[in-house]
C-alpha positions in Angstrom: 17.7 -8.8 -16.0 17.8 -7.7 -19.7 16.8 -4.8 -21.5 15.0 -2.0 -19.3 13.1 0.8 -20.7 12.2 3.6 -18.9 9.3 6.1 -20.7 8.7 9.0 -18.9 4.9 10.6 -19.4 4.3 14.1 -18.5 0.6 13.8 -17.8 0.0 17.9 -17.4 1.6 21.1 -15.4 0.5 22.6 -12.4 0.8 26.3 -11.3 3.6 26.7 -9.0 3.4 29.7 -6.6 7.5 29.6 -5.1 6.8 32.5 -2.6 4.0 30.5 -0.9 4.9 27.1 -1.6 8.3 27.9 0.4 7.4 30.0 2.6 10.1 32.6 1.2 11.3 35.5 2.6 10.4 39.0 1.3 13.9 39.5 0.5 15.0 35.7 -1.4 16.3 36.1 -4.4 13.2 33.9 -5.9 10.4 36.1 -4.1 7.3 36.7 -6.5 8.1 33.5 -8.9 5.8 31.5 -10.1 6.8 28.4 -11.9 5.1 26.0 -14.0 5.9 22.5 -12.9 5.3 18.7 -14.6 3.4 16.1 -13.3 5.4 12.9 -14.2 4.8 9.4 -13.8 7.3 6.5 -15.5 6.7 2.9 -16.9 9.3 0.7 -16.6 9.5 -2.4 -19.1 11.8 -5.4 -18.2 11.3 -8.7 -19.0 8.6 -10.2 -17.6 7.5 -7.2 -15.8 5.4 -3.9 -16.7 5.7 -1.5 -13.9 4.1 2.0 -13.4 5.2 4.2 -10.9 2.6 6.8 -9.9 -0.9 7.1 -11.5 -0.7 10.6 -12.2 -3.8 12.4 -13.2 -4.5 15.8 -14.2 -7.3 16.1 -11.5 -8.4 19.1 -9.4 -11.0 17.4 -7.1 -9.2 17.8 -4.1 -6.4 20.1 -5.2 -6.6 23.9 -4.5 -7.1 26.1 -7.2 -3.9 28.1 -6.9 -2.4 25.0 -8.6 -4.6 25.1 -11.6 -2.9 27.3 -14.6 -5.6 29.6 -16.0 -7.3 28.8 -19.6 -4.0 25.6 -20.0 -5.2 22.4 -21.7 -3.6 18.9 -20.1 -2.1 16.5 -22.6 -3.8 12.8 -23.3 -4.1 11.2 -20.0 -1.9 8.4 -18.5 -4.1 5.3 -20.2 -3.6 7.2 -23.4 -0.6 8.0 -23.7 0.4 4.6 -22.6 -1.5 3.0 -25.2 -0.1 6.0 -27.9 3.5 3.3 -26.5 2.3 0.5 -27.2 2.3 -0.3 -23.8 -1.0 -2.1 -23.0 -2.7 -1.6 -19.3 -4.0 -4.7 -18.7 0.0 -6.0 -19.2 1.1 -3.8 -15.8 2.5 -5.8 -13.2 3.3 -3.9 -10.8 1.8 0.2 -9.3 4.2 2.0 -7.1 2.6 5.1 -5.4 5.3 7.0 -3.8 2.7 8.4 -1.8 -1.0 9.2 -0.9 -1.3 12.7 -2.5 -4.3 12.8 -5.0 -1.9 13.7 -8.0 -0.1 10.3 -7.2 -3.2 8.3 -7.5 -6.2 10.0 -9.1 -5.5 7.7 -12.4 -5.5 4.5 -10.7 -9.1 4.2 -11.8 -11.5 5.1 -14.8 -14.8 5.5 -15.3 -16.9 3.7 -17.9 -20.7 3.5 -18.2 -21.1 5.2 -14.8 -19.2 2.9 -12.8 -15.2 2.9 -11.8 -12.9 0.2 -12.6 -9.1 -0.6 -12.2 -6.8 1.2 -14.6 -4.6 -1.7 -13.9 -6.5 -4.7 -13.2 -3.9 -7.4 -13.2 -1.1 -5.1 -11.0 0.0 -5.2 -7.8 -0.5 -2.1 -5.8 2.3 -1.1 -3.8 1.5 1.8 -1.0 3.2 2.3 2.5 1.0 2.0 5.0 2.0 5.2 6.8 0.0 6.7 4.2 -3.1 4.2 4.5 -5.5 6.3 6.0 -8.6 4.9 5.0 -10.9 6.7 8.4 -10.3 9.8 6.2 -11.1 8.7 3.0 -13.3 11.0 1.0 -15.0 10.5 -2.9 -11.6 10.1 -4.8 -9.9 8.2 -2.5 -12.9 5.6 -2.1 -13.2 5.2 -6.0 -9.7 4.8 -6.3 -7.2 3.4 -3.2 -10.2 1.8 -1.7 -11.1 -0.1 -5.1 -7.7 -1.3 -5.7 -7.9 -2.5 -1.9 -11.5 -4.4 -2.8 -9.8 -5.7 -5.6 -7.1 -7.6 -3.3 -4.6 -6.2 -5.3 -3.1 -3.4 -2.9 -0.2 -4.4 -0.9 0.7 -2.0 2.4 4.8 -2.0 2.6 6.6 -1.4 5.8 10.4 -0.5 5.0 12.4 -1.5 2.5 11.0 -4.3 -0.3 12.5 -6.2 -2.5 10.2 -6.5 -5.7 12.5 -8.6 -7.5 14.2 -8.2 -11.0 16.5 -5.2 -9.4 13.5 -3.1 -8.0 13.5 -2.2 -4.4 11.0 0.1 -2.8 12.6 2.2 -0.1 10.9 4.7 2.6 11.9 8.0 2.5 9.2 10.4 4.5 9.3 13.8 4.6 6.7 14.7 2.2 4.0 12.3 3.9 5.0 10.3 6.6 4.9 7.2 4.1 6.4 8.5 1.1 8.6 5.8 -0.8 10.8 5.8 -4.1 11.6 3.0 -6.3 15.5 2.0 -7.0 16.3 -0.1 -10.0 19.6 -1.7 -9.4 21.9 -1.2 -12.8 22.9 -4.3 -15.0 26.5 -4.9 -15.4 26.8 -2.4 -18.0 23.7 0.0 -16.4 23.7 2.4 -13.8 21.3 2.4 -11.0 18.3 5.0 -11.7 15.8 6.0 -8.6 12.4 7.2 -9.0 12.0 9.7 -6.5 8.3 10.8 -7.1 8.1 14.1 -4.6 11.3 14.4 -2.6 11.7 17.3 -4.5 9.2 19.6 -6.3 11.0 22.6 -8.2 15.3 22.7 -8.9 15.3 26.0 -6.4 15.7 22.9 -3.6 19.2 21.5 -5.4 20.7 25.0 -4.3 19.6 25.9 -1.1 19.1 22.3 0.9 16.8 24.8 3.8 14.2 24.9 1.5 11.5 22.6 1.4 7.8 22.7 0.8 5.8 24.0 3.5 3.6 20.7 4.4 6.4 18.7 4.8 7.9 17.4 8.1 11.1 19.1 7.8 13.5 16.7 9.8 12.5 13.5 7.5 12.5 15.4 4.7 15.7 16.6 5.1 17.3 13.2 6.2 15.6 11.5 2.8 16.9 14.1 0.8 20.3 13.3 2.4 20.3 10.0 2.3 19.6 9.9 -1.6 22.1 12.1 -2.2 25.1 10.1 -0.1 23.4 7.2 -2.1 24.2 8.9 -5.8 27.7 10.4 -5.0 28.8 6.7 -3.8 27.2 4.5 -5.9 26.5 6.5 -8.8 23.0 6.3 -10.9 20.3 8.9 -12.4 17.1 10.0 -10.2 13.7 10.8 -11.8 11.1 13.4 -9.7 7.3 13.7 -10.6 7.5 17.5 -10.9 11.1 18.1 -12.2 11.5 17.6 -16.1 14.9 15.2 -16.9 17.4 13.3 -14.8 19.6 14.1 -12.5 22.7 12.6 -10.5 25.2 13.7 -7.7 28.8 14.7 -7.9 30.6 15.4 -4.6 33.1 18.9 -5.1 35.8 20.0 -3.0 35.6 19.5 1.2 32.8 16.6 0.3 30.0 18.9 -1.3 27.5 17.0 -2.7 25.7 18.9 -5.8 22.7 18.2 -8.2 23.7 18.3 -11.9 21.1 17.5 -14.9 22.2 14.5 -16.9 
């Protein structure tokens, strides 16, 4: 496969309110916290292939304002700082979105002399169709998952894909009902590394597997989260997450635990 280079881009931070975004009990240890979280997305260059996963963009439009941190400045958006790499956006090949929350794909377009064009006009658009939802589709999503769809460049998945070069798309719902992550299969000398977008928001999940985001269907959620975690502590490999800063993999203790640890 060759060299693979993976540059993480931290696009801004959102306001992170643990007590309501878990639903916490007055008396958890992590009552009254409010975090400040990442917004991540990742470009992946191997040979041949330019691949994005998640068009993150700092963007409020349909986002509540309890997200929004008071009087903080975002950093250069996704286009720029992919251009401050070297990496050029009409080279992308490939756009996974992990899954139809506006954070995921508000930068899949831009907006130049009043009209909106593809951030990434020669990629393939990758999007389970579980999260196609096109009946409810307001101002953002028409100027962005509908544009890439006029375009013919948006492909629906359905299970697991095999993109080629090592990169498989697998569902893992829970967070929407088609919420996907990326897995790049490690060279001989590599190890695998998973992009896991929002299977987890905030490190207070790696201790206590009973919490999880309030929106999210609880059952998948929990069977993803399980499944990638069997998936680390047997085959080894990194994971990436859109709102946790580093990488992480999975060690199993004694009587088979399976715990999180920061690489």
């Amino acid at each position: 496969m060759g060299t693979v280079k993976i540059t993480p881009l931290n696009i801004g931070k959102l306001r992170f309110d643990l007590t309501d975004i878990y639903s916490l009990p007055t008396d958890h240890s992590n009552t009254g916290q409010v975090a400040e979280i990442p917004m991540f997305c990742f470009h992946i260059s191997i040979p041949g292939r330019s691949v994005i996963v998640d068009a993150v963009a700092y963007n409020f439009e349909k986002m509540s304002e309890t997200y929004q941190i008071p009087g903080y400045e975002p950093p250069p958006n996704l286009l720029e700082q992919l251009s401050a790499h070297s990496i050029e956006a009409e080279q992308v090949s490939d756009v996974i979105i992990t899954h139809a929350h506006s954070d995921h794909y508000a930068g899949l377009c831009k907006e130049m002399n009043g009209h909106h064009h593809l951030s990434f006009p020669n990629a393939q658009h990758y999007l389970n169709v579980a999260d196609w939802q096109p009946e409810h589709f307001e101002a953002l999503e028409e100027r962005t998952l509908r544009l890439v769809e006029q375009k013919r460049m948006l492909i629906l998945t359905a299970g697991v894909v095999d993109l080629g070069d090592g990169m498989t798309i697998l569902p893992m719902p829970g967070e929407s009902p088609g919420h996907q992550i990326l897995h790049l299969a490690g060279e001989a000398e590599g190890q695998d590394t998973y992009f896991a977008g929002d299977l987890y928001h905030h490190q207070i999940e790696f201790v206590d597997e009973a919490i999880n985001v309030s929106w999210a269907d609880l059952k998948e959620m929990q069977a993803s989260k399980s499944a990638l975690m069997k998936r680390l502590a047997s085959e080894g490999g990194v994971v990436y997450f859109t709102h946790i800063s580093g990488s992480f993999c999975v060690s199993e203790q004694e009587r088979g635990q399976l715990v999180w640890q920061e690489t």
